[in-house]
Backbone as numpy.savetxt, mean C-alpha at the origin, in Angstrom:
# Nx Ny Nz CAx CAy CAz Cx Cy Cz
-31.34 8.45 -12.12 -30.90 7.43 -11.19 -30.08 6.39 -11.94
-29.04 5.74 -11.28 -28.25 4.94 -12.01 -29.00 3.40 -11.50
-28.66 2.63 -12.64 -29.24 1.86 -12.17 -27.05 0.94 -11.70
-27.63 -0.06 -10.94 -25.77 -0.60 -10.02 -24.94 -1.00 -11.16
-25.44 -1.85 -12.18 -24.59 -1.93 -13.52 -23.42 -0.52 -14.01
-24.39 0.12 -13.86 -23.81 1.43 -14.31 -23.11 2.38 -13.46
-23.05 1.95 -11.88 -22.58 2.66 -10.90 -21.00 1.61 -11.19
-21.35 0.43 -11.31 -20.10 -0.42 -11.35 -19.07 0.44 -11.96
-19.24 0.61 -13.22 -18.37 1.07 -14.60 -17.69 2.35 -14.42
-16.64 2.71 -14.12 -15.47 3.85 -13.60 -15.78 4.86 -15.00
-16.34 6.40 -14.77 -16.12 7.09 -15.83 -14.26 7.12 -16.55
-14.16 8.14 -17.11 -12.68 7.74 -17.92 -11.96 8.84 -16.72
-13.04 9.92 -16.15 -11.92 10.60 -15.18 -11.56 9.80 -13.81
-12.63 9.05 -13.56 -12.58 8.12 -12.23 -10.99 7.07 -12.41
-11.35 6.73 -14.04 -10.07 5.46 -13.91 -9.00 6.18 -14.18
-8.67 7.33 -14.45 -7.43 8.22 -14.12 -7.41 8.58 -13.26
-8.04 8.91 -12.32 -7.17 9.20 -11.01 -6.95 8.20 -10.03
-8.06 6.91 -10.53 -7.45 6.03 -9.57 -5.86 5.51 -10.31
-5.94 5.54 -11.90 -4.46 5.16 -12.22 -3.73 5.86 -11.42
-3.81 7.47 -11.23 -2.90 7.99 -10.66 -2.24 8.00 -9.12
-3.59 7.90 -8.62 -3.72 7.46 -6.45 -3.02 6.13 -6.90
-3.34 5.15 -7.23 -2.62 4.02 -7.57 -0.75 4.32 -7.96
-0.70 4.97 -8.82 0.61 4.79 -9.39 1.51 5.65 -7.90
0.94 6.57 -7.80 1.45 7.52 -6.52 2.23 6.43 -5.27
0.93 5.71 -4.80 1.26 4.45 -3.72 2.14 3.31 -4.55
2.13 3.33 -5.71 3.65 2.32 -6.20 4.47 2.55 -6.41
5.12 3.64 -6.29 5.95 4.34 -6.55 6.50 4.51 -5.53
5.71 5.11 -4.48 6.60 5.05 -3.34 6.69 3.78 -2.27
6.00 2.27 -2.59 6.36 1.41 -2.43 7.38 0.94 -3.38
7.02 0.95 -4.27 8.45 0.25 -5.04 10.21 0.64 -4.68
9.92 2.62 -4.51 11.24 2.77 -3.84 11.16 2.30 -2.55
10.25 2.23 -1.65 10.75 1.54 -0.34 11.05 0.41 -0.09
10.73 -0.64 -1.26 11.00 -1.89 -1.64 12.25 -2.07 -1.66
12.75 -0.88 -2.85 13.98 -1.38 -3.53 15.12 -1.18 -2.41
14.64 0.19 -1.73 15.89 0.38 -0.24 16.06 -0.57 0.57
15.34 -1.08 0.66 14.97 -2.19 1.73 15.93 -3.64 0.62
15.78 -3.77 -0.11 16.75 -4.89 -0.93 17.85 -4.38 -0.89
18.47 -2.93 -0.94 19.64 -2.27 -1.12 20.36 -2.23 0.22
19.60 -2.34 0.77 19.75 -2.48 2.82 20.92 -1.47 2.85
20.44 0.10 2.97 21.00 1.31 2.92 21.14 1.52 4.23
22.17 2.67 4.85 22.11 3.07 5.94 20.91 3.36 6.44
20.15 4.05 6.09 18.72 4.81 6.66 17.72 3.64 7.08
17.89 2.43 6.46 17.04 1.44 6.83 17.65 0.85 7.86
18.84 0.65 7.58 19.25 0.18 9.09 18.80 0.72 10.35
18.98 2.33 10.28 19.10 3.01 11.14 17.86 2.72 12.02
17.05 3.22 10.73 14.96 3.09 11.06 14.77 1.73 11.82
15.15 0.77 10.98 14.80 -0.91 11.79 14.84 -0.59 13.14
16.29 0.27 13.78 17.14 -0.47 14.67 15.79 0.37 16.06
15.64 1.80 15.04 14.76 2.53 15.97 13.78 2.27 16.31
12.78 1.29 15.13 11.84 0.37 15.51 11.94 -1.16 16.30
12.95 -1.17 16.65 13.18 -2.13 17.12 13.16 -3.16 16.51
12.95 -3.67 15.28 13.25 -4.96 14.74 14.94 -5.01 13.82
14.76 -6.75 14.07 17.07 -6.76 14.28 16.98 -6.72 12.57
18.27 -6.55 12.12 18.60 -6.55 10.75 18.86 -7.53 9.97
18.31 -8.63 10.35 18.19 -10.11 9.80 17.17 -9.98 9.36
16.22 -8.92 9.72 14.48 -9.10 9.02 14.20 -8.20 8.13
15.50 -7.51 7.40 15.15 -6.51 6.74 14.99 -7.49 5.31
15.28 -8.50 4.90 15.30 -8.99 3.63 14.31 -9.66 3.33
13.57 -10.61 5.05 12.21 -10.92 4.62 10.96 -9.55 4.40
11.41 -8.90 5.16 10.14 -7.78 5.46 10.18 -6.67 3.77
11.39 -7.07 2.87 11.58 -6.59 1.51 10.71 -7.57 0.67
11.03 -8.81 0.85 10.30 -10.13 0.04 9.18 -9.81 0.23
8.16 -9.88 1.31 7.29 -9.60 1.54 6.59 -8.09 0.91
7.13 -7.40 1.08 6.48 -5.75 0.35 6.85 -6.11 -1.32
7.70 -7.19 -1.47 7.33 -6.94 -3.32 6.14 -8.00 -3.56
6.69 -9.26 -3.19 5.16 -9.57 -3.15 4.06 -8.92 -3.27
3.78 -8.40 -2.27 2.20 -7.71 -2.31 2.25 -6.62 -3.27
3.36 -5.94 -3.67 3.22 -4.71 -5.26 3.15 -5.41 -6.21
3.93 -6.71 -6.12 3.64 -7.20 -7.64 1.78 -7.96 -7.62
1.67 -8.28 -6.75 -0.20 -8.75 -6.60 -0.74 -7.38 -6.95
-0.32 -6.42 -6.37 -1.13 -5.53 -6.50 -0.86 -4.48 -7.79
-0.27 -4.38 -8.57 0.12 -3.70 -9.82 -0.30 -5.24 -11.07
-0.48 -5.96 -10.78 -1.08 -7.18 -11.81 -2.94 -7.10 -11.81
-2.98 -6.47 -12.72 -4.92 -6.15 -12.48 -5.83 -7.38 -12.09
-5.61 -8.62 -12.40 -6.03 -9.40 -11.71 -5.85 -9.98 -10.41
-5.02 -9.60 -9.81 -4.80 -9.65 -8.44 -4.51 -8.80 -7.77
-5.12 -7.54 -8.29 -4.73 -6.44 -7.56 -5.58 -5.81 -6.19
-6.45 -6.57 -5.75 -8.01 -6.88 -5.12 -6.61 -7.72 -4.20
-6.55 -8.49 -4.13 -5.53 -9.06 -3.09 -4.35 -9.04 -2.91
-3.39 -8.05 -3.78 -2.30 -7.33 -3.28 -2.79 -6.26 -2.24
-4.04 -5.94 -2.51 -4.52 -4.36 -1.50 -4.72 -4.63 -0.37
-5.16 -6.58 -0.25 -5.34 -6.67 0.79 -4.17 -7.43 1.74
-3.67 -7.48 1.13 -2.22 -7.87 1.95 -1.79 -6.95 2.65
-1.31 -5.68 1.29 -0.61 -4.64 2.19 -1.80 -3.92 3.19
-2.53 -3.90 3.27 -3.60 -3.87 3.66 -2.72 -3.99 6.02
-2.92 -5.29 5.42 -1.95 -6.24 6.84 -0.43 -5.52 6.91
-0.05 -5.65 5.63 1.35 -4.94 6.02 1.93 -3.47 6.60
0.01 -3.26 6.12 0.66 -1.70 6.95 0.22 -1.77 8.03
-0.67 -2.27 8.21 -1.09 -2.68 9.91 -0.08 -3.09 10.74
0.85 -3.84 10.10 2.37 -3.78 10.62 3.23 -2.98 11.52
3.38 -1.98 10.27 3.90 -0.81 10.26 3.39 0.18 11.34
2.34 0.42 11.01 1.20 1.35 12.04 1.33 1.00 13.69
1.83 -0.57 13.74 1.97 -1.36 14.80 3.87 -0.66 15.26
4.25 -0.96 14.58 5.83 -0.71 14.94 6.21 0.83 15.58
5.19 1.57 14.91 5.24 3.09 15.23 4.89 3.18 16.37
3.78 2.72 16.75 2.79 3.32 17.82 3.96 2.40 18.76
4.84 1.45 18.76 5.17 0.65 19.94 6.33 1.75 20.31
6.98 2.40 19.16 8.16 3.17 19.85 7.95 4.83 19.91
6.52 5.03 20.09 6.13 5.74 20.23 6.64 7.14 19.45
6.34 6.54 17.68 6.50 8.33 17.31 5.39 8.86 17.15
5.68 9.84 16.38 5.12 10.93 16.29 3.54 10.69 15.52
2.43 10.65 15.81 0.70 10.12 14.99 0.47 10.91 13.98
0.75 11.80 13.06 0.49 12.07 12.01 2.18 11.80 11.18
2.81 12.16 11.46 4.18 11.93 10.29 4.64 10.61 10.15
4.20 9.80 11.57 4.92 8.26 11.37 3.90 7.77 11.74
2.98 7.31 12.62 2.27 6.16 13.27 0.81 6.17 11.61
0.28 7.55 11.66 -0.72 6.92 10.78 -0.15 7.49 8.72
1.21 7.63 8.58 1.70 7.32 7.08 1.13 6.21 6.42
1.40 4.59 7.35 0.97 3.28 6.32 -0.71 3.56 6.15
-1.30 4.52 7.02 -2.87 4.51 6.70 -2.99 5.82 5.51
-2.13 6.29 5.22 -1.96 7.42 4.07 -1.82 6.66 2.79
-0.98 5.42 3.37 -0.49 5.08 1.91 -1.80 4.06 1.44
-1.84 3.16 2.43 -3.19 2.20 2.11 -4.62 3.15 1.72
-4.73 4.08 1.98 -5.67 4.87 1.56 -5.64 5.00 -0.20
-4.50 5.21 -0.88 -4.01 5.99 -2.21 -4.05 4.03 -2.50
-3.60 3.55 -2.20 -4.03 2.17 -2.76 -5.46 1.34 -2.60
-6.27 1.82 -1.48 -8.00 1.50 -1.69 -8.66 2.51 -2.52
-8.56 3.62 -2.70 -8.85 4.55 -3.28 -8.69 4.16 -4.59
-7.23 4.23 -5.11 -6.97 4.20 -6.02 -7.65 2.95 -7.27
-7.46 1.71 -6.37 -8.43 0.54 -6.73 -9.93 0.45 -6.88
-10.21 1.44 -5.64 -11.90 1.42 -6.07 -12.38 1.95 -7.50
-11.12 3.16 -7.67 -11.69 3.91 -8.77 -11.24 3.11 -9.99
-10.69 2.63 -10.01 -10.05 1.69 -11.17 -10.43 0.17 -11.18
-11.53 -0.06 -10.61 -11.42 -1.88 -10.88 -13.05 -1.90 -10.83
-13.76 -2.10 -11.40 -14.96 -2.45 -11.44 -15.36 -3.48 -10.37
-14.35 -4.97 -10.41 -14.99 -5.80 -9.08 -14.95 -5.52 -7.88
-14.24 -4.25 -7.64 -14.18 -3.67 -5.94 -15.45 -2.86 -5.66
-15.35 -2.29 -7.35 -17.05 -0.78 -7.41 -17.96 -1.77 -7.16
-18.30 -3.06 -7.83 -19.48 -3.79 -6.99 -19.21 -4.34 -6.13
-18.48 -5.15 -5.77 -18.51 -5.32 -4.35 -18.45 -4.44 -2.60
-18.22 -3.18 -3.29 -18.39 -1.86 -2.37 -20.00 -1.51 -2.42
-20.16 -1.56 -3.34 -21.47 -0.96 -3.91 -23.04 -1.35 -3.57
């Protein structure tokens, strides 16, 4: 039996794969970040289909680096998770209003927030006790 001290403490395979579920979800936030600063055709396009105007593509970029850089800084990475956390609740929100498709678009931001709670639990000791 473990005693919770010891449930806290991530074996060395636990904190590699949460490095990796982790790095997976920054990676593909960081490129959706950076498109979104690059304000590419495809984002336009997407906004216009979600219905939000193209004046909000630069806050809604500010906002997603924010929360990667909280959340790739190990001490605040417990409240980068929980930001985007909201931000994909966002997202999840924007889908379901223009009604796409529930596994490829409406529940993705719950794919991605998954690989970033996941990824954190296995990698941060103050989430393993406070889950725990």
């Amino acid at each position: 039996m473990h005693s919770p001290d010891s449930r806290a403490i991530p074996s060395n395979s636990q904190l590699w794969t949460g490095r990796v579920l982790s790095g997976l979800a920054v990676i593909f936030l960081a490129f959706d970040t950076a498109i979104k600063f690059a304000h590419i055709g495809p984002v336009t396009t997407t906004m216009a289909q979600l219905g939000i105007p193209d004046h909000f593509v630069l806050a809604i970029a500010i906002i997603q680096a924010i929360c990667l850089v909280l959340y790739v800084i190990p001490r605040t990475a417990a409240l980068g998770a929980i930001l985007f956390t909201g931000y994909l609740g966002g997202a999840i929100l924007a889908n379901l209003r223009v009604e796409n498709p529930l596994f490829s678009h409406v529940l993705f931001p719950t794919y991605i927030g998954t690989l970033l709670w996941v990824g954190l639990y296995l990698r941060d000791t103050r989430v393993r006790t406070l889950i725990s």
